[in-house]
VOGUTI-566579 format. One record per residue: residue number from 0; x, z, y of N, C-alpha, C in turn. Coordinates in steps of 0.05 Angstrom, whole numbers. Atoms other than C-alpha are relative to their C-alpha. Layout:
residues N
FISE,NUM,X,Z,Y,X,Z,Y,X,Z,Y .
...
This chain:
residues 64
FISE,0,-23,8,-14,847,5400,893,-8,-19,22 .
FISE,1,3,24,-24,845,5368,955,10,-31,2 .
FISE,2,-15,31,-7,855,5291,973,37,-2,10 .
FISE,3,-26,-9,-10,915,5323,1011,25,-6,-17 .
FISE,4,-17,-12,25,942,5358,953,8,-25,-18 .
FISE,5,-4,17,34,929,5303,899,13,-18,13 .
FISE,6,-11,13,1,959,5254,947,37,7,-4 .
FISE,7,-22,-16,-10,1022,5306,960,15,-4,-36 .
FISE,8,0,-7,32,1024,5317,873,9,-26,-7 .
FISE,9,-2,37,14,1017,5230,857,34,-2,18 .
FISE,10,-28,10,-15,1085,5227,910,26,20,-14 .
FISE,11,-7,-17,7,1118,5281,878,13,-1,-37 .
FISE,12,0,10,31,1109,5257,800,17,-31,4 .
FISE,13,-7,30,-2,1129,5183,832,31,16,12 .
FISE,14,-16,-7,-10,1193,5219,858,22,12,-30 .
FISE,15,-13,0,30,1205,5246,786,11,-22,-14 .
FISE,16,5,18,15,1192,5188,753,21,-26,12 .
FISE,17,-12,20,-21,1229,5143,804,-7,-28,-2 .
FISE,18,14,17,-12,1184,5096,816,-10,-2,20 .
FISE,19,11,0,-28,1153,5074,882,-27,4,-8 .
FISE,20,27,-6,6,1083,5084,894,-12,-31,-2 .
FISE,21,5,24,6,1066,5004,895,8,1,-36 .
FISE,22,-9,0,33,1103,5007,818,-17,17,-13 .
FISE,23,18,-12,10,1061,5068,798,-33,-16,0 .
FISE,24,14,2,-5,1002,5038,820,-5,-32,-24 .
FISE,25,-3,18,11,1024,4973,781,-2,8,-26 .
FISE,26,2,-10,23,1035,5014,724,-30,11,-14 .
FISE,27,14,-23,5,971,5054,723,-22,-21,-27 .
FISE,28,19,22,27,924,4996,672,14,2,-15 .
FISE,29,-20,3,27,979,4997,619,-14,18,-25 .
FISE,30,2,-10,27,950,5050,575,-24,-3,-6 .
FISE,31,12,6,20,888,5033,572,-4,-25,-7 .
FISE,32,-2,33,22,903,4965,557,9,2,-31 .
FISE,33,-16,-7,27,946,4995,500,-22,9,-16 .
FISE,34,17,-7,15,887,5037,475,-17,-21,-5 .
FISE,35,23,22,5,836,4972,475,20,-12,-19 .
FISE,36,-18,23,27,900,4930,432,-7,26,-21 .
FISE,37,2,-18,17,904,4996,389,-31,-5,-21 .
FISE,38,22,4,19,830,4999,375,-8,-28,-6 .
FISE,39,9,29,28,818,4924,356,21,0,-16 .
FISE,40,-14,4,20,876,4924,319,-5,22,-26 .
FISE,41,24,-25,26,843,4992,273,-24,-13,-1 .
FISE,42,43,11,21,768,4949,269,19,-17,-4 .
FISE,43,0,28,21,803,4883,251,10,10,-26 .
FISE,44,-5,-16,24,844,4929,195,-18,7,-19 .
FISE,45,18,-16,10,790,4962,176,-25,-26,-18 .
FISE,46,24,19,5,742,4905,175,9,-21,-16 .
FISE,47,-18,5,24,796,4865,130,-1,16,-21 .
FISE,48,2,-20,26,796,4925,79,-19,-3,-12 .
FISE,49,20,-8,6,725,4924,75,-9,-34,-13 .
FISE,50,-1,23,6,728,4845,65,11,-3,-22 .
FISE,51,-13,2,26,773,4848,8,-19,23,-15 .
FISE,52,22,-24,13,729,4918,-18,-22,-21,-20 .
FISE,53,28,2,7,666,4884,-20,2,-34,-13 .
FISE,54,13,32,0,674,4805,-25,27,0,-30 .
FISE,55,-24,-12,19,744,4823,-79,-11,4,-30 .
FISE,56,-5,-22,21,741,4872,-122,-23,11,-9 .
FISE,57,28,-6,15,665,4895,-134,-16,-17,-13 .
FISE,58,12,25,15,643,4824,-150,18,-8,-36 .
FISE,59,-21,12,23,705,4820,-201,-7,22,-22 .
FISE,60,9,-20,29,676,4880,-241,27,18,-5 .
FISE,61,-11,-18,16,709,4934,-287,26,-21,-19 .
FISE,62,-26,15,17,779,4907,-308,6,16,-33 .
FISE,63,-4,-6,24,788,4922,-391,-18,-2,-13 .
Protein backbone atom coordinates (compact mmCIF):
# COMPACT_ATOMS: atom_id res chain seq x y z
CA UNK A 1 0.00 0.00 0.00
CA UNK A 2 1.18 3.21 -0.72
CA UNK A 3 1.98 6.23 1.72
CA UNK A 4 -0.92 7.77 -0.34
CA UNK A 5 -3.26 5.03 0.26
CA UNK A 6 -2.36 4.33 4.02
CA UNK A 7 -2.59 8.04 4.57
CA UNK A 8 -6.16 8.07 2.48
CA UNK A 9 -7.28 4.51 4.81
CA UNK A 10 -5.82 6.24 8.64
CA UNK A 11 -8.45 9.49 7.46
CA UNK A 12 -11.10 7.25 6.57
CA UNK A 13 -11.05 4.85 9.91
CA UNK A 14 -10.64 8.51 11.84
CA UNK A 15 -13.91 9.51 10.01
CA UNK A 16 -15.53 6.24 11.31
CA UNK A 17 -14.43 6.41 14.50
CA UNK A 18 -15.02 10.24 14.84
CA UNK A 19 -12.09 11.25 16.02
CA UNK A 20 -9.66 13.87 14.64
CA UNK A 21 -6.44 12.87 13.47
CA UNK A 22 -4.44 14.93 16.42
CA UNK A 23 -6.95 12.54 18.93
CA UNK A 24 -6.07 9.34 16.97
CA UNK A 25 -2.67 10.07 17.13
CA UNK A 26 -3.14 10.83 20.98
CA UNK A 27 -4.80 7.69 21.24
CA UNK A 28 -2.38 5.47 19.36
CA UNK A 29 0.18 4.41 22.92
CA UNK A 30 -2.93 3.26 24.87
CA UNK A 31 -2.74 -0.37 24.05
CA UNK A 32 0.37 -1.02 24.43
CA UNK A 33 0.54 0.59 27.62
CA UNK A 34 -2.49 -1.73 28.49
CA UNK A 35 -0.54 -4.80 27.32
CA UNK A 36 2.78 -3.80 29.55
CA UNK A 37 -0.03 -3.17 32.86
CA UNK A 38 -1.56 -6.62 31.72
CA UNK A 39 1.69 -8.45 31.63
CA UNK A 40 3.19 -7.24 35.03
CA UNK A 41 0.14 -7.66 36.52
CA UNK A 42 0.23 -11.89 35.18
CA UNK A 43 4.33 -12.05 36.50
CA UNK A 44 3.46 -10.27 39.86
CA UNK A 45 0.32 -13.03 40.04
CA UNK A 46 2.24 -15.54 39.06
CA UNK A 47 5.28 -14.77 41.05
CA UNK A 48 2.92 -14.43 44.30
CA UNK A 49 1.54 -18.09 43.55
CA UNK A 50 4.85 -19.35 43.35
CA UNK A 51 5.75 -17.47 46.74
CA UNK A 52 3.07 -18.93 48.66
CA UNK A 53 3.88 -22.64 46.53
CA UNK A 54 7.28 -22.80 47.55
CA UNK A 55 8.01 -20.62 50.77
CA UNK A 56 3.97 -21.99 52.20
CA UNK A 57 3.01 -25.05 51.62
CA UNK A 58 6.08 -27.41 50.71
CA UNK A 59 7.99 -26.37 53.80
CA UNK A 60 4.67 -27.17 55.92
CA UNK A 61 4.76 -30.85 54.67
CA UNK A 62 1.98 -33.56 54.21
CA UNK A 63 -1.10 -32.43 56.31
CA UNK A 64 -2.52 -35.87 58.41
Amino acid sequence: MTDEGSRESLHHQAEISGFSDAEERLLEPVPSGAAALAGATVFLLLLGWFFVYFLIYLPRGMVG
